[in-house]
C-alpha positions in Angstrom: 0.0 0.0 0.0 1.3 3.9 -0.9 1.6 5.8 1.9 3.5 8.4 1.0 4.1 9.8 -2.8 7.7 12.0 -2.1 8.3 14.4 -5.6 11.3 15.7 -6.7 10.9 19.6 -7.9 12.8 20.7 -10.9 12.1 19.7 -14.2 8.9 17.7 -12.8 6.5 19.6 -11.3 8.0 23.4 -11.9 9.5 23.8 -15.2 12.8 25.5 -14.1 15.7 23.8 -16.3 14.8 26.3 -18.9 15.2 29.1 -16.4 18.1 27.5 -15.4 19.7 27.2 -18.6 18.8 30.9 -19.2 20.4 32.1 -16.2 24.0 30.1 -16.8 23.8 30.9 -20.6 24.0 34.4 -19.8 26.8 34.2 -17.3 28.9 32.4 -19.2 28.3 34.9 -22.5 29.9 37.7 -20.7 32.9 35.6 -20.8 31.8 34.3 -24.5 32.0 30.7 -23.3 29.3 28.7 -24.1 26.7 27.2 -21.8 25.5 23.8 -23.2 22.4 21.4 -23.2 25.0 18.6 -22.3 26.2 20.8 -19.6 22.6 21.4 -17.9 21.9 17.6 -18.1 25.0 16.8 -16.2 23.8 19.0 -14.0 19.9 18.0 -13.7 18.9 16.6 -9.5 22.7 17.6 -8.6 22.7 19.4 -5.4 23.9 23.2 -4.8 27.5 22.3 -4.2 28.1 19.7 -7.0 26.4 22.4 -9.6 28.7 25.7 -7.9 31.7 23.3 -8.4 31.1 22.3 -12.3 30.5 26.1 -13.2 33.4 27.3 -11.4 35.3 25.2 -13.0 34.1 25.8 -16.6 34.2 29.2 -16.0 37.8 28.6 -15.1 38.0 31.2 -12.2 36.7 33.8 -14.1 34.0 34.2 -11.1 34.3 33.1 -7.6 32.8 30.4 -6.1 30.3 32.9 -4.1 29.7 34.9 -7.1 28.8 31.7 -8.8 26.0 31.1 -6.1 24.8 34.5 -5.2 24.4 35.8 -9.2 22.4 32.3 -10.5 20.4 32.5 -7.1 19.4 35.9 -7.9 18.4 34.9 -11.3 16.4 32.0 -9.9 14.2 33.9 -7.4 13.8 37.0 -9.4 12.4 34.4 -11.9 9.8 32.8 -9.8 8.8 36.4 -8.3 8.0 37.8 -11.4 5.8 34.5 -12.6 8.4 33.1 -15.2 8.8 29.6 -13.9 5.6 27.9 -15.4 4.1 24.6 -13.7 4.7 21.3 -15.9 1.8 20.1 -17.1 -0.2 17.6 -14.4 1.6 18.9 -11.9 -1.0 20.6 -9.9 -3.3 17.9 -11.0 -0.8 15.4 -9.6 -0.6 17.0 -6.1 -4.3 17.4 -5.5 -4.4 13.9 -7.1 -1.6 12.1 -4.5 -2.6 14.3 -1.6 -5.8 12.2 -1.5 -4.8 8.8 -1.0 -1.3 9.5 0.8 0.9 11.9 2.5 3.5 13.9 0.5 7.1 14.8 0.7 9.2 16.8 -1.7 12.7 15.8 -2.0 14.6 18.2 -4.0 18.5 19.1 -5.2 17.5 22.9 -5.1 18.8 25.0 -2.3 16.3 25.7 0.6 15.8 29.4 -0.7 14.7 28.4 -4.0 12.4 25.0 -3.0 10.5 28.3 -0.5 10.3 30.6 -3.8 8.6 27.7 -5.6 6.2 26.6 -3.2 5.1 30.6 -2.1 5.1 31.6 -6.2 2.5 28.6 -6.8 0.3 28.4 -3.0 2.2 25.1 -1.7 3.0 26.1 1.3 1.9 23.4 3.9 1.0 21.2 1.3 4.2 18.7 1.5 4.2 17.1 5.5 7.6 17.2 4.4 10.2 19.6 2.8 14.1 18.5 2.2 17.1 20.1 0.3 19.9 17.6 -0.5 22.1 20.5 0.8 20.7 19.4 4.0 21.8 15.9 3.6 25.7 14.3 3.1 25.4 13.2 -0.2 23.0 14.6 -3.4 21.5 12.5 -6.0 22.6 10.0 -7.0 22.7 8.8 -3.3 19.5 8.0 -1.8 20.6 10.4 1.2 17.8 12.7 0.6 15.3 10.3 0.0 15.9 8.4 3.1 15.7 11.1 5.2 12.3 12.5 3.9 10.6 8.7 4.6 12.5 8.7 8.1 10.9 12.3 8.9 7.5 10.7 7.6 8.3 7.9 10.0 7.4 5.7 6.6 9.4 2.8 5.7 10.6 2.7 1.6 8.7 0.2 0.5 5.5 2.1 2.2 6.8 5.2 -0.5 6.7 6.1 -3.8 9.5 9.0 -5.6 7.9 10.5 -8.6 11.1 12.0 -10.8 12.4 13.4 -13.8 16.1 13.3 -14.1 18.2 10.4 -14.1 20.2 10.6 -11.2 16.8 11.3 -9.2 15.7 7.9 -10.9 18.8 6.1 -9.6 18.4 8.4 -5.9 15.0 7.1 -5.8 16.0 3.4 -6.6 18.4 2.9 -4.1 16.2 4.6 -1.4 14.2 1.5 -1.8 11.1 3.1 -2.4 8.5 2.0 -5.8 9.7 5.0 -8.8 7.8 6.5 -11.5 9.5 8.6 -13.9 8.4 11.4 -15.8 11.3 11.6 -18.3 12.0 15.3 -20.1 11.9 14.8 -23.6 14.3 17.5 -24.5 16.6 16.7 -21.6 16.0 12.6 -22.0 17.7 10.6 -18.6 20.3 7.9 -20.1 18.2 4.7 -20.9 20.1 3.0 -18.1 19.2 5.2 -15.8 15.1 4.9 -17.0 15.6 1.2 -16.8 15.4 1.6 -12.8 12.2 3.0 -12.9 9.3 0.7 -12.0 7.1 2.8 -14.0 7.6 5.4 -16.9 4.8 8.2 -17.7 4.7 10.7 -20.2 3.4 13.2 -17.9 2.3 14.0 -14.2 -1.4 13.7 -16.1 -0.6 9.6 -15.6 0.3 9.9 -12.3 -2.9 7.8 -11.0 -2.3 5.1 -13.6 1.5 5.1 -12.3 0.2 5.0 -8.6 -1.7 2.0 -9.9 1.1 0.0 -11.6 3.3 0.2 -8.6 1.0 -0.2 -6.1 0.7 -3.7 -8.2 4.1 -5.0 -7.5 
């Protein structure tokens, strides 16, 4: 039986990559170094530290490490304030949907500050028992770290939970929790195959999520 359904945030149920990719394309035009798609997939479910680290280091120094941080940041929540992160689609349908037959969580790789500028911009507040940064935990995704410690919070056991995700290293995060996973792949920022093949259930969109409920309730 689901108890809990525990989402991840970017790139599933806000559609921030885009805003992402903006923000770091024009940051690294003012040093005319390109920002690329390959380079905001590598990047997709890391946490704040593992993403400040790869763009210092393509920028090669050019900005510091707080720079880095404080200049995407502000790009990021002047983004959600003025409206210009857009749900995906299902995703409020999904919420409503979930938050009828089991508790939620959100697990997500975005710093605290941004996970709060998403749930205020789109009236989520209290809606999530549960609310966790993987800044907050020792290891991001890939690790299950942040995964683990939402179902402890929830007092629910993994098999009890299901991690609804996007990107592949949230896939893999959400398979070695232990919990049931349903993926909602990004066609334009497609997870490796090998990384899909650990879902136990693929959807097109957060519009399936009851028939994904369904399959791995199943199993």
């Amino acid at each position: 039986m689901v108890k809990a359904v525990i989402f991840d945030l970017d790139g599933l149920l806000v559609d921030s990559e885009p805003v992402w990719f903006h923000v770091r394309t024009e940051m690294f035009q003012r040093f005319r170094i390109a920002w690329t798609t390959q380079d905001q997939k590598a990047l997709m479910g890391k946490n704040t530290q593992a993403w400040i680290d790869y763009v210092y280091e393509k920028l090669g120094g050019k900005l510091s490490r707080d720079e880095v941080t404080n200049q995407t940041l502000d790009g990021m929540i002047r983004s959600y304030q003025t409206g210009h992160v857009r749900l995906m689609p299902g995703a409020q349908k999904a919420i409503e949907y979930c938050s009828s037959i089991a508790t939620l969580g959100l697990a997500s790789g975005s710093p605290k500050v941004l996970i709060d500028a998403a749930l205020e911009s789109n009236g989520w507040k209290g809606v999530f028992k549960e609310v966790l940064s993987s800044d907050e935990v020792p290891h991001g995704k890939p690790a299950p770290d942040v995964y683990l410690e939402v179902m402890k919070r929830l007092g629910m056991k993994p098999r009890e939970c299901v991690v609804v995700e996007d990107s592949g290293s949230g896939i893999l995060a959400g398979r070695a929790s232990g919990a049931k996973v349903i993926a909602v792949p990004n066609e334009e920022l497609m997870p490796p195959s090998e990384a899909l093949a650990n879902a136990d259930k693929i959807i097109e969109s957060l519009d399936d999520i009851a028939l994904g409920i369904e399959a791995v309730s199943s199993r």
